[in-house]
Residue, then its C-alpha position, 0 to 999 in steps of 0.5 A: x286532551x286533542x287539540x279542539x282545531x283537530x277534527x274526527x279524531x279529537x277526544x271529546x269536550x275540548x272542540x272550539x266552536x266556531x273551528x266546528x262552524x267552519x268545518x261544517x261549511x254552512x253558517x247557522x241561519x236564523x231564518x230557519x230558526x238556527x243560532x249556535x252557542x259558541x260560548x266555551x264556558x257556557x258549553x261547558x258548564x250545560x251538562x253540569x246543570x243535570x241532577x246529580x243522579x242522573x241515569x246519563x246512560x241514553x242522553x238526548x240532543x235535539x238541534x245539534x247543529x255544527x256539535x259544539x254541545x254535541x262535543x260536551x255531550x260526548x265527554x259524559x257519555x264516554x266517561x260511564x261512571x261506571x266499574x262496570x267495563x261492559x258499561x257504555x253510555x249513549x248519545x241520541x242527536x236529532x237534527x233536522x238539517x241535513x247539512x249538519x245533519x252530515x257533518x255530525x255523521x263526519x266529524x263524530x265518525x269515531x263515535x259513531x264506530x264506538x257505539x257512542x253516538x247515532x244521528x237521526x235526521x229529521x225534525x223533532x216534532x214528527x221522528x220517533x224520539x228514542x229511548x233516552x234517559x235525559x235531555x240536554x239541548x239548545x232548542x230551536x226557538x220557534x218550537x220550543x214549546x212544542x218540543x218541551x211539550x214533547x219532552x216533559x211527559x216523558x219524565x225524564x230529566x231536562x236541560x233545555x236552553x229557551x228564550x228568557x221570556x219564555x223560560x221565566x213564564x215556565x217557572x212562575x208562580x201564582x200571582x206573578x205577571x208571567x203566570x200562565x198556562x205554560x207556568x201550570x202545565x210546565x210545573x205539572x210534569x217538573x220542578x222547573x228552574x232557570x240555572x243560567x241565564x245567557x247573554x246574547x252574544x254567546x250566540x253566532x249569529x246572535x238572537x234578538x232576545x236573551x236566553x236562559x238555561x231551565x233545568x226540569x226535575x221530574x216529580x209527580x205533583x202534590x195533587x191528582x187528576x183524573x184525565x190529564x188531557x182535560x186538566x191541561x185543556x181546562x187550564x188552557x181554556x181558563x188562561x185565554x180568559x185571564x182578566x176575568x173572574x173564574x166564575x166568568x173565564x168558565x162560563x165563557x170558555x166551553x167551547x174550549x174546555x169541552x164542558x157541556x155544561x159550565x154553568x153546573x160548575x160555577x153553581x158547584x164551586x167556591x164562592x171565593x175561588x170563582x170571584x179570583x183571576x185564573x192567574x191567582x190559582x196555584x196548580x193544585x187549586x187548578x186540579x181541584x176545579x178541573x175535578x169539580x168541572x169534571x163531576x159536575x160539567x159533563x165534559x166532552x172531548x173537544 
């Protein structure tokens, strides 16, 4: 391949990161949430962690930064796959500097001319994403909630990068001290997994928490709803309560869950369900209550 210090020209997949940190002129600044991965062998292997057959023919990037991911990124959307030579794969990044947001126009010039990449500035939470076939990122921290909330109903595969604590409250189960709402609702849309986790000095400049590299699978779940934005916000309204019994945590929770009538649903539910903690149900046990909360609760959008 090109040597990594080479710039618009280079092939992709090789670039040196803290070589794209100087070419860029602006150093990542954590005040606005930006730490850059410039660990070569976790780089490398981020694009690895997709499944296996993944449709990688619209690939997503959010937070793009100085491009080192945006580099590796690139090395799988130009090599297709594919005996078909009219084939092209495609990469989206979004980023919301617009420094970066420039240098990517710059130093990816001949993937921008090929068809292979396209920059949209702006911030992830507002512009319209584009079509994509599967994510890959290093998100920013301070919203990774909301963008992986932006993401999962899209069902599409995922490989996002958040802090540790985070991404372990995304795939706990029932029973464990990390379970909560997020761990329910993450686990609505995907089988979530943590594939890597990565030490704080693979960043520059480095965060004050470690981080993890979560892989989520699209997959309908073993259970059904009727209206998932209730589902989600029973789930939700139930979690604020989490020290209490089932039975206490929906008498006191309508005014958040949207119930008129909460009381209906405690007569209506199982005597041994109400008497456990909301971070001992599975999701499907939240499924079943939420349908139960729906039959009998009267719910009204909140």
């Amino acid at each position: 391949m090109t040597d990594s210090s080479t710039g618009a020209g280079a092939a992709y997949g090789d670039r040196d990161p803290d070589a794209l940190a100087r070419r860029a002129g602006e150093r990542a600044n954590p005040d606005r949430d930006q730490h850059f991965l410039v660990d070569d062998r976790v780089l490398d292997r981020i694009p690895a962690y997709l499944p296996d057959d993944v449709d990688a023919s619209h690939l997503l990037e959010i937070g793009g930064g100085a491009g080192a991911l945006t580099d590796r990124l690139l090395a799988v959307a130009a090599d297709d796959g594919s005996d078909d030579t009219d084939a092209q794969r495609r990469l989206s990044v979004i980023e919301r500097d617009g420094v970066f947001a420039g240098f990517l126009r710059e130093e990816f010039a001949t993937a921008i001319d090929d068809g292979l990449l396209d920059v949209i500035e702006g911030d992830a939470l507002d512009v319209d994403l584009p079509p994509f076939t599967a994510c890959v990122a290093n998100l920013p921290y301070g919203v990774s909630s909301e963008v992986a909330f932006r993401l999962l109903p899209e069902g599409k595969p995922l490989v996002l990068m958040f802090q540790a604590e985070f991404a372990e409250r995304m795939v706990a189960s029932a029973g464990d001290a990390e379970y909560g709402r997020l761990s329910v609702s993450a686990q609505h849309y995907a089988a979530v997994e943590i594939v890597e986790r990565v030490p704080k000095e693979a960043f520059a400049p480095q965060p004050a928490v470690e981080s993890a590299v979560v892989r989520c699978t699209p997959r309908d779940p073993d259970y059904e709803v009727g209206d998932e934005a209730f589902f989600l916000r029973f789930v939700k309204a139930l979690f604020t309560q989490r020290r209490k019994t089932v039975r206490n945590a929906i008498r006191n929770t309508g005014h958040i869950s949207g119930l008129d009538d909460p009381e209906a649903v405690v007569d209506a539910a199982d005597e041994d369900l109400l008497r456990q903690r909301p971070g001992d149900l599975d999701p499907s046990a939240f499924a079943a209550l939420a349908e139960l909360a729906r039959d009998h609760g009267s719910p009204t959008e909140v």
